[in-house]
MIMI-556541 format. One record per residue (C-alpha): x, y, z. Coordinates in nm, 4 decimals. Example, Ala and Ser with C-alpha at 12.3 -4.5 7.8 and 13.67 -1.06 7.14 Angstrom:
BEGIN
atom X: 1.2300	Y: -0.4500	Z: 0.7800 $
atom X: 1.3670	Y: -0.1060	Z: 0.7140 $
//
This chain:
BEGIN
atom X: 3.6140	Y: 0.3770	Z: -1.6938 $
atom X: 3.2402	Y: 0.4273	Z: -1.5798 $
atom X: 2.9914	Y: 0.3847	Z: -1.8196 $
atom X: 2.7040	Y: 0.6264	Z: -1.9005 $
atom X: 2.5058	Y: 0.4660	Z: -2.0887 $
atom X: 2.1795	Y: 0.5618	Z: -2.0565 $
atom X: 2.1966	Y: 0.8362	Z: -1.8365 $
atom X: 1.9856	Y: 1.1343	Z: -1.9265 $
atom X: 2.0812	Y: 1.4244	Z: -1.7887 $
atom X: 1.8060	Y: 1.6904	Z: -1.6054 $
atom X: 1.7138	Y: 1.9145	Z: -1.8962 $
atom X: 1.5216	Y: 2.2675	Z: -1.8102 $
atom X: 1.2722	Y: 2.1061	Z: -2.0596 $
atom X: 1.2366	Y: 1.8116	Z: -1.8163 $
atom X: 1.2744	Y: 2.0201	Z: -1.5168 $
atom X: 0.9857	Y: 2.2127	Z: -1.6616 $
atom X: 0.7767	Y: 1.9584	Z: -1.7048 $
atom X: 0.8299	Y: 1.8210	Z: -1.3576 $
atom X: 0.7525	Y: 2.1924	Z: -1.1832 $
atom X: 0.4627	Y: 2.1886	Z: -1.4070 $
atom X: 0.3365	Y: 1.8185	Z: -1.2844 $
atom X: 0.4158	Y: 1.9296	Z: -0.8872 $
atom X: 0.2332	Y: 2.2338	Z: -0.9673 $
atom X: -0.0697	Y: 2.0422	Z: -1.1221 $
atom X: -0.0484	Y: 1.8293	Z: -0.7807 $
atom X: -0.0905	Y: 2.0804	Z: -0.5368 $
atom X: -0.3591	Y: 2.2325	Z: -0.6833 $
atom X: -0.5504	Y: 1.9057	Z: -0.7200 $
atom X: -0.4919	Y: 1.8172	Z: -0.4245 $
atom X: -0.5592	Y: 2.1470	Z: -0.2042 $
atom X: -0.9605	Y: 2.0728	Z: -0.1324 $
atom X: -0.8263	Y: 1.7652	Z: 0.0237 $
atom X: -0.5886	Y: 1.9442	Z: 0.2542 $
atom X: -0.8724	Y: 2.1849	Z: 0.3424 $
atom X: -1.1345	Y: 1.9505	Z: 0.3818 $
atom X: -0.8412	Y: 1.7560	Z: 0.5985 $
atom X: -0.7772	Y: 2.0369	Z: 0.7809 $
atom X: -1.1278	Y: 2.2069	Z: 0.8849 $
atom X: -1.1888	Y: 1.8426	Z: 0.9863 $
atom X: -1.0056	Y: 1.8972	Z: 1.2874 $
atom X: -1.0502	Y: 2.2634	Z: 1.4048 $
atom X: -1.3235	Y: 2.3869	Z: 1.6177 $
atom X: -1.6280	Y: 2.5743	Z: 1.4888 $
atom X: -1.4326	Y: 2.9058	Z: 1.6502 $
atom X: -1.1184	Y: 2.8031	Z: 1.5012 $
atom X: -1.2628	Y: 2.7989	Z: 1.1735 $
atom X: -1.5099	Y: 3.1185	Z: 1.1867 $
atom X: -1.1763	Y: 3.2883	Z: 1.3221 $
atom X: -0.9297	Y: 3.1544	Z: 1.0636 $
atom X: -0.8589	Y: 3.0783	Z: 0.6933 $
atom X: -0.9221	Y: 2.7791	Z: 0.5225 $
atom X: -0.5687	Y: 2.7017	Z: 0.4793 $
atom X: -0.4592	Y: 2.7738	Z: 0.8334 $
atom X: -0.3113	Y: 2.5121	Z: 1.0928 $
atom X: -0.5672	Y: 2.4334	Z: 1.3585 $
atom X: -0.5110	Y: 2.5868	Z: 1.6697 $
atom X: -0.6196	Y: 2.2693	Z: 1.8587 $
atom X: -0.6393	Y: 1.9582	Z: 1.7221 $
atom X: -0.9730	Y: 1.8434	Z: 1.8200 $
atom X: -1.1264	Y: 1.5117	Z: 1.6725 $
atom X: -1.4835	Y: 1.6360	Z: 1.8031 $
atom X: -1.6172	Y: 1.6800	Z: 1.4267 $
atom X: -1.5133	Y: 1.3213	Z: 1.3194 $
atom X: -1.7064	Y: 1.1621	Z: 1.6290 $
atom X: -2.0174	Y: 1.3548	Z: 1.5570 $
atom X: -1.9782	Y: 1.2792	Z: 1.1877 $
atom X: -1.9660	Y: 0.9191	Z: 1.2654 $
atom X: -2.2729	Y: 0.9562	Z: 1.4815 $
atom X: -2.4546	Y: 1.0842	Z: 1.1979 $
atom X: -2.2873	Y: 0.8739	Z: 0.9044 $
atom X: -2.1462	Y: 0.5538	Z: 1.0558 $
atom X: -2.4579	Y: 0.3272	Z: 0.9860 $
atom X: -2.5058	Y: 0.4776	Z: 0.6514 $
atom X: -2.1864	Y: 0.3547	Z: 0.6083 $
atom X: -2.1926	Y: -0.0003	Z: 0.7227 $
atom X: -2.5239	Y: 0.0019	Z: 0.4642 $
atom X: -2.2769	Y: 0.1064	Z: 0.1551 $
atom X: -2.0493	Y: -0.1363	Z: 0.2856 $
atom X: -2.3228	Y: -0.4281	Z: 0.2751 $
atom X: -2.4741	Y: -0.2780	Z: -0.0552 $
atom X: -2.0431	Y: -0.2250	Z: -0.2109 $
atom X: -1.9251	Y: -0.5918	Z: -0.1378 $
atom X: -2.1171	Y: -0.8062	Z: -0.2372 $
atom X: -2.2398	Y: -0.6471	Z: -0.5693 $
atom X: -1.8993	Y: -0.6028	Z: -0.6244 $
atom X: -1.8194	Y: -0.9661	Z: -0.5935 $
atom X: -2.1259	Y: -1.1359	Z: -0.8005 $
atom X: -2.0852	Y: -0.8779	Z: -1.0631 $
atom X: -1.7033	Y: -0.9564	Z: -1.1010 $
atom X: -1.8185	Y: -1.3418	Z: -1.0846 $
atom X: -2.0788	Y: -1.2906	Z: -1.3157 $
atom X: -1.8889	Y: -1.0860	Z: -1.5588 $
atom X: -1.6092	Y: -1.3180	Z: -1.5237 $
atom X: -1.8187	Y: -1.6306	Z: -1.6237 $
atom X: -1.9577	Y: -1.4219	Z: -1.9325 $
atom X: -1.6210	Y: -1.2885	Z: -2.0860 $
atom X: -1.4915	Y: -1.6753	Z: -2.0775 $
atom X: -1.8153	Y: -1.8117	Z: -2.2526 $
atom X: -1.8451	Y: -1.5135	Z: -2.4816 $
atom X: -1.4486	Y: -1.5610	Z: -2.5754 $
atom X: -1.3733	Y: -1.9642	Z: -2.5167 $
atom X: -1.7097	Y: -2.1017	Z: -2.5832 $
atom X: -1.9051	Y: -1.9291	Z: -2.8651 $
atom X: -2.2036	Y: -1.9997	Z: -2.9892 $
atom X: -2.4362	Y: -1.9522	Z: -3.2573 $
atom X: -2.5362	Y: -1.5546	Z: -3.1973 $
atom X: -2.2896	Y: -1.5079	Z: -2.9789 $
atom X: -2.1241	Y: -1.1989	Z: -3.1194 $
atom X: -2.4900	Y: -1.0863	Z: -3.1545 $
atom X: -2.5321	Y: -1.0949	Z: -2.7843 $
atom X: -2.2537	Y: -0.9146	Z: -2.7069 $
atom X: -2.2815	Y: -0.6527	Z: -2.9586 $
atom X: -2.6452	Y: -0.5812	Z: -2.7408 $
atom X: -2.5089	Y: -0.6528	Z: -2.4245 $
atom X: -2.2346	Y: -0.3668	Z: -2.4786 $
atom X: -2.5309	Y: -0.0996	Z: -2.5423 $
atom X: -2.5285	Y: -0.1383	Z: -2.1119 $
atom X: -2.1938	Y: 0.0545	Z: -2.1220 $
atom X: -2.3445	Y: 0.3769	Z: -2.3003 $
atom X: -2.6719	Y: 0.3827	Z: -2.0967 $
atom X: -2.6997	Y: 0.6651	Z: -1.8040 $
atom X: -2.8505	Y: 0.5991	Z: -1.5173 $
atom X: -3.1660	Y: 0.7731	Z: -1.5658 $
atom X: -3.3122	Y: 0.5379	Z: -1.8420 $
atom X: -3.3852	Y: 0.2364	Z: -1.5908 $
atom X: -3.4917	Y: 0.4166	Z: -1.3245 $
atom X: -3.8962	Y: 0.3552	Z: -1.3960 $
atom X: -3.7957	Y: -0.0303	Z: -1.5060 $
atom X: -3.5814	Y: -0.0828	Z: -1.2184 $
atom X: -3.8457	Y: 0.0327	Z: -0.9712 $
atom X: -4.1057	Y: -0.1761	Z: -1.1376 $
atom X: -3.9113	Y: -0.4569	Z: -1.1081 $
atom X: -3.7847	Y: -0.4202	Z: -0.7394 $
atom X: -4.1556	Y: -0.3587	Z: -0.6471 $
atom X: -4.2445	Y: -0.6972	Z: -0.8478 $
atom X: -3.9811	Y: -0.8661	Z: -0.6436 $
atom X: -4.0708	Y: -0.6716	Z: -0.2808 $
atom X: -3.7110	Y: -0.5654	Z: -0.2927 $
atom X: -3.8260	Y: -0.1531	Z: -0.2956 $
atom X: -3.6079	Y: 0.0368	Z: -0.0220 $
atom X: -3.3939	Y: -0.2206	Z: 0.0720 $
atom X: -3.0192	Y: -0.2930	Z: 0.0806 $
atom X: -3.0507	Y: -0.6349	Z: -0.1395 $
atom X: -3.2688	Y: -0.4157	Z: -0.3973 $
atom X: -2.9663	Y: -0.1765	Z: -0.4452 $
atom X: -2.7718	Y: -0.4770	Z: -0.4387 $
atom X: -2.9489	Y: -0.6529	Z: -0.7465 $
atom X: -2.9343	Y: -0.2686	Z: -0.9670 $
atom X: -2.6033	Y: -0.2450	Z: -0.9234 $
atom X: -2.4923	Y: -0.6238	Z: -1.0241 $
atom X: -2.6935	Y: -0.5738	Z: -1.3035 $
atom X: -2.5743	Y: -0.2454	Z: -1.4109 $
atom X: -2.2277	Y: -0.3329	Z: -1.3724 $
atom X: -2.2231	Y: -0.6367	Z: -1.5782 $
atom X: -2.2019	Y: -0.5302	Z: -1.9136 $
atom X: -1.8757	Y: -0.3454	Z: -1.8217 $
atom X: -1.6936	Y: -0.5963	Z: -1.6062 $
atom X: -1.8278	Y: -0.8361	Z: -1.9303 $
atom X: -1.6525	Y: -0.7051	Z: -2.1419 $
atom X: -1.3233	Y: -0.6473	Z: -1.9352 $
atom X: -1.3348	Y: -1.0206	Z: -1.8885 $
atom X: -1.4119	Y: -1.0966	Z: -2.2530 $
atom X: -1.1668	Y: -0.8741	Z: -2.3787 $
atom X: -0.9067	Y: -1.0315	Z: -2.2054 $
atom X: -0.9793	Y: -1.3408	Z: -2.2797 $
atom X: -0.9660	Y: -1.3334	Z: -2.6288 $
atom X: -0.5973	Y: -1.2710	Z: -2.5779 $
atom X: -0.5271	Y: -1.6016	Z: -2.4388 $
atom X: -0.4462	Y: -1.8926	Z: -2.6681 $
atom X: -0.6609	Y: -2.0930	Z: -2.8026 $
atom X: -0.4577	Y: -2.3728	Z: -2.7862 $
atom X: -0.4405	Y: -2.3647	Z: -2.4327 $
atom X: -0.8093	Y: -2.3970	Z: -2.4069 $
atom X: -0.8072	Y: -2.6971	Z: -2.6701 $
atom X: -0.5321	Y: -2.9025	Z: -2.4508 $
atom X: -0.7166	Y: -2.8715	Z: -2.1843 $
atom X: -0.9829	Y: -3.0126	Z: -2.3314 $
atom X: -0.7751	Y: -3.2609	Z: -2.4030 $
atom X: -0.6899	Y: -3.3620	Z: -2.0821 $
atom X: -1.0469	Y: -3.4445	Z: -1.9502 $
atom X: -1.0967	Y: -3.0929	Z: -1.7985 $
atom X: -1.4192	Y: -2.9520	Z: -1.8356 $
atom X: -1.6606	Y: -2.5961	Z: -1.8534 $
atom X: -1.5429	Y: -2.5238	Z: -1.4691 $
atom X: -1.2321	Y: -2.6672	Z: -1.4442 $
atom X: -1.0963	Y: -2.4623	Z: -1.7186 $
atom X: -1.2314	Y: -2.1753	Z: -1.5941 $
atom X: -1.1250	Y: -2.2293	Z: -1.2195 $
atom X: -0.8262	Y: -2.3533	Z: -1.2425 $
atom X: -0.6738	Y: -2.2249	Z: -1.5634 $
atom X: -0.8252	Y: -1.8804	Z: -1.7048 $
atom X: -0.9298	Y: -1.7285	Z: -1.3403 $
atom X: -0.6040	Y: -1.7390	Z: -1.1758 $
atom X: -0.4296	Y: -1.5400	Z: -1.4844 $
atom X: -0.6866	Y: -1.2523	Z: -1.4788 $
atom X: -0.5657	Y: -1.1239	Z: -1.1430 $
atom X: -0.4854	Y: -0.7763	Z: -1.3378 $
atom X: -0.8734	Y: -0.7561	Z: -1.5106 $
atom X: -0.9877	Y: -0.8473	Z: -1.1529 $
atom X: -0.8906	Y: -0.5752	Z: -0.9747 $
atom X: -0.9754	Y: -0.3630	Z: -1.2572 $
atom X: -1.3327	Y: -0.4626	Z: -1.2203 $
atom X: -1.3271	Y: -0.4928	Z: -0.8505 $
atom X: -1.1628	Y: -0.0788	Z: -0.8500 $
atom X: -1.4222	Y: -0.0118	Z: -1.0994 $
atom X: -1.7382	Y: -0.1190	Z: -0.9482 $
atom X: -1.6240	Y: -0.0652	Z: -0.5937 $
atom X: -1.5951	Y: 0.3191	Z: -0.7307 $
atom X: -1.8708	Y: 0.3273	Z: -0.9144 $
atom X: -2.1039	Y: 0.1337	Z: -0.6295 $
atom X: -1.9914	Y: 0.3212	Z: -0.3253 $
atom X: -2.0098	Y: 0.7057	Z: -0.4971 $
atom X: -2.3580	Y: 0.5961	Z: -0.6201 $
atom X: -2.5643	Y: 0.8680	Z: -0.5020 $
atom X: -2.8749	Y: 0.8458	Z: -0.7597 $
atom X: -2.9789	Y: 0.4967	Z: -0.7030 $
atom X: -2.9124	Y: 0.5147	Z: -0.3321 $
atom X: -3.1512	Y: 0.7935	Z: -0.3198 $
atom X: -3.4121	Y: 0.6307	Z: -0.5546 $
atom X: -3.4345	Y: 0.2885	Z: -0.4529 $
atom X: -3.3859	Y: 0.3242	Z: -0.1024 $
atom X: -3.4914	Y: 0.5317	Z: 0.2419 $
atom X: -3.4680	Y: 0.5515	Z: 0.5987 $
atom X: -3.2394	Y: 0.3383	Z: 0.7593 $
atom X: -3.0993	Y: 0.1535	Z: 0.4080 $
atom X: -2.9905	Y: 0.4667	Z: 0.2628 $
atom X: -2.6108	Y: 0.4522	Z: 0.1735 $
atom X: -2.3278	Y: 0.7170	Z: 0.3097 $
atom X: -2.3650	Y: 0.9549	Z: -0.0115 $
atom X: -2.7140	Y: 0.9882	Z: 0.0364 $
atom X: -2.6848	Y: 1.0786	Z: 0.4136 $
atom X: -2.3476	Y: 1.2771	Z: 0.3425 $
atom X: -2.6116	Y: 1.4996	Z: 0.1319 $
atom X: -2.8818	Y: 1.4762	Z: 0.4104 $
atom X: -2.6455	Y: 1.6137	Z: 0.6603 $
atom X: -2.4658	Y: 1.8975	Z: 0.4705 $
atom X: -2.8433	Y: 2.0423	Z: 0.3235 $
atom X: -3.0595	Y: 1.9729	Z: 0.6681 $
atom X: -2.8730	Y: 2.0548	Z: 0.9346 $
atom X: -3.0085	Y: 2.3024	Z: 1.1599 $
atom X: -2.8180	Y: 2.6147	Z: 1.3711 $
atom X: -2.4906	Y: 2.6985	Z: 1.3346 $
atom X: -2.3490	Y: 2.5030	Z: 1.0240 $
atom X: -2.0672	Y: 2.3002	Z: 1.1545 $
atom X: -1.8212	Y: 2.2883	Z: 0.9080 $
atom X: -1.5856	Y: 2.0243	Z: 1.0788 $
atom X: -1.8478	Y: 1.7738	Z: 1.0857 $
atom X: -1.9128	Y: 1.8153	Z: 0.7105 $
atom X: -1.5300	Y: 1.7418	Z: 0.6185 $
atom X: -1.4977	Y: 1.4735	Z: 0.8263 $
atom X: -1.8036	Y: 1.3148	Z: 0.7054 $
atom X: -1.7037	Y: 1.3419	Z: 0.3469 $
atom X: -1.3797	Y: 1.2717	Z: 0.4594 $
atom X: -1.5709	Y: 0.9494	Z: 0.5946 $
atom X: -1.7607	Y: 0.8904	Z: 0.2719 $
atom X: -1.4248	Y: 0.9001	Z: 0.0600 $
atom X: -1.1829	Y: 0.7388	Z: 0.2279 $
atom X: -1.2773	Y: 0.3449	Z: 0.1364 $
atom X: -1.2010	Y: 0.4469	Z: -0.2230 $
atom X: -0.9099	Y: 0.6294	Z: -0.1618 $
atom X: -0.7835	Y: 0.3254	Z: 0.0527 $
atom X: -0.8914	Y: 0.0996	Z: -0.2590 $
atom X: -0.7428	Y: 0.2506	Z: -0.5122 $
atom X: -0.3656	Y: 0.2757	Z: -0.3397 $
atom X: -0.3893	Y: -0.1063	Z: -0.2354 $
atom X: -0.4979	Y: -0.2249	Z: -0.6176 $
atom X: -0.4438	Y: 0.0779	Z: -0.8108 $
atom X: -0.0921	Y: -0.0394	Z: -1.0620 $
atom X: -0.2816	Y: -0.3219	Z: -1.0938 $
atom X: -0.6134	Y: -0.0843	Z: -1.2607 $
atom X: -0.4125	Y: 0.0399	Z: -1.6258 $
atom X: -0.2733	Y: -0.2751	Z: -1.6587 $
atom X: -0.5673	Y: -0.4653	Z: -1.6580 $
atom X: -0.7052	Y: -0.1799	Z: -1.8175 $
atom X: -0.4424	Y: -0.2580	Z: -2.1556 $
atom X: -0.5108	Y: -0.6512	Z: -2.1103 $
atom X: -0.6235	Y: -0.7685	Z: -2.4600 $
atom X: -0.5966	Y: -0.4627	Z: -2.6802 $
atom X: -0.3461	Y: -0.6030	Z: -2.9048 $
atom X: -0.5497	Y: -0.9181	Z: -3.0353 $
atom X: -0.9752	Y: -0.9261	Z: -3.0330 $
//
């Protein structure tokens, strides 16, 4: 006798619910298909057509004069992404574990004040920021941009880090002591390689938030150290003659695809990390 245990069967409530989410999809995700699209017709094609009509010939002229246009810009948000990506996860990593592991006298005091980074927009540091990358001779450059957005970032991938942390026994930390290991070890050997999950959670978040930047890129930097949303916008609003659509989509195509490509690689690891350390802390 087969068992059917926990078989549900398809409802019309759950089929509804599913032609409700595939309906939801497609409309979400039609601009992409356009954009997609448009990226590879002709500027007679798409004067002559609709927008969701199959190219007549496929034609990858708009993504090479895109690239033209963009591709530096984009090597500059790539140098301007990484590594503020990297010493703000470091940095944020090494703050949770202090902040959690090794308190100290005012400690909960300092992160109460560091948090107030979460809630502030962008707007209130502009003037202080500029002040200070003109102090350091860092104005309109890629390591200025670099510096705003490590220090932006930190009070969020702090208090990923912390949060998670907390979570983790405290015993664990004490028998290492124990055992000789020290500040570092502990943290390199023990606590770093279980917060894969809250790493890729900050490294999705700041690699999102870094690389679709558009108001510090245009603040902080110019000319040649500009970064691809800031040249995306420069070639949509200043081109001259006949607007070439297919160059536009394939240059925001250009400008989104790193995140897209992040977020399937590391993205079941983002809610996760995400729920790490809500239960205790």
């Amino acid at each position: 006798m087969t068992s059917v245990v926990g078989h549900k069967p398809f409802s019309p409530s759950r089929l509804a619910i599913h032609a409700t989410l595939l309906l939801a999809c497609a409309v979400y995700l039609v601009p992409l298909v356009v954009m997609l699209l448009t990226s590879f017709k002709t500027p007679d094609d798409i004067r002559g057509g609709n927008l969701l009509s199959w190219p007549d010939v496929f034609t990858v002229i708009g993504w090479a004069k895109a690239w033209d246009s963009v591709g530096g810009f984009f090597w500059n948000s790539v140098k301007i992404t990484v590594p503020a990506v990297v010493i703000s996860t470091l940095l944020g990593a090494l703050n949770g574990y202090v902040l959690s592991m090794w308190r100290f006298r005012g400690s909960q005091l300092f992160f109460g004040l560091l948090l107030f980074g979460c809630f502030l927009p962008f707007q209130v540091i502009l003037l202080p920021a500029s002040f200070t990358l003109g102090k350091l001779g860092l104005a309109n450059t890629t390591t200025g941009l670099v510096l705003v957005h490590v220090v932006y970032g930190l009070a969020f991938t702090t208090l990923f880090f912390r949060n998670f942390y907390v979570s983790i026994p405290d015993a664990l930390v004490r028998a290492a002591r124990l055992d000789g290991a020290g500040f570092f070890t502990i943290f390199g050997r023990i606590l770093l390689p279980m917060s894969v999950p809250t790493i890729m959670v900050c490294l999705i978040w700041q690699f999102t938030q870094i690389w679709n930047d558009f108001l510090f890129g245009v603040v902080f930097a110019s000319g040649d150290s500009q970064p691809i949303t800031v040249a995306l916008n420069n070639l949509v609003n200043t081109s001259t003659g006949a607007k070439e659509y297919n160059v536009d989509m394939a240059a925001a195509m250009i400008a989104g695809l790193p995140t897209l490509v992040v977020y399937v690689l590391a993205g079941k690891y983002f809610l996760r990390g995400l729920t790490a350390g809500a239960v205790k802390g």
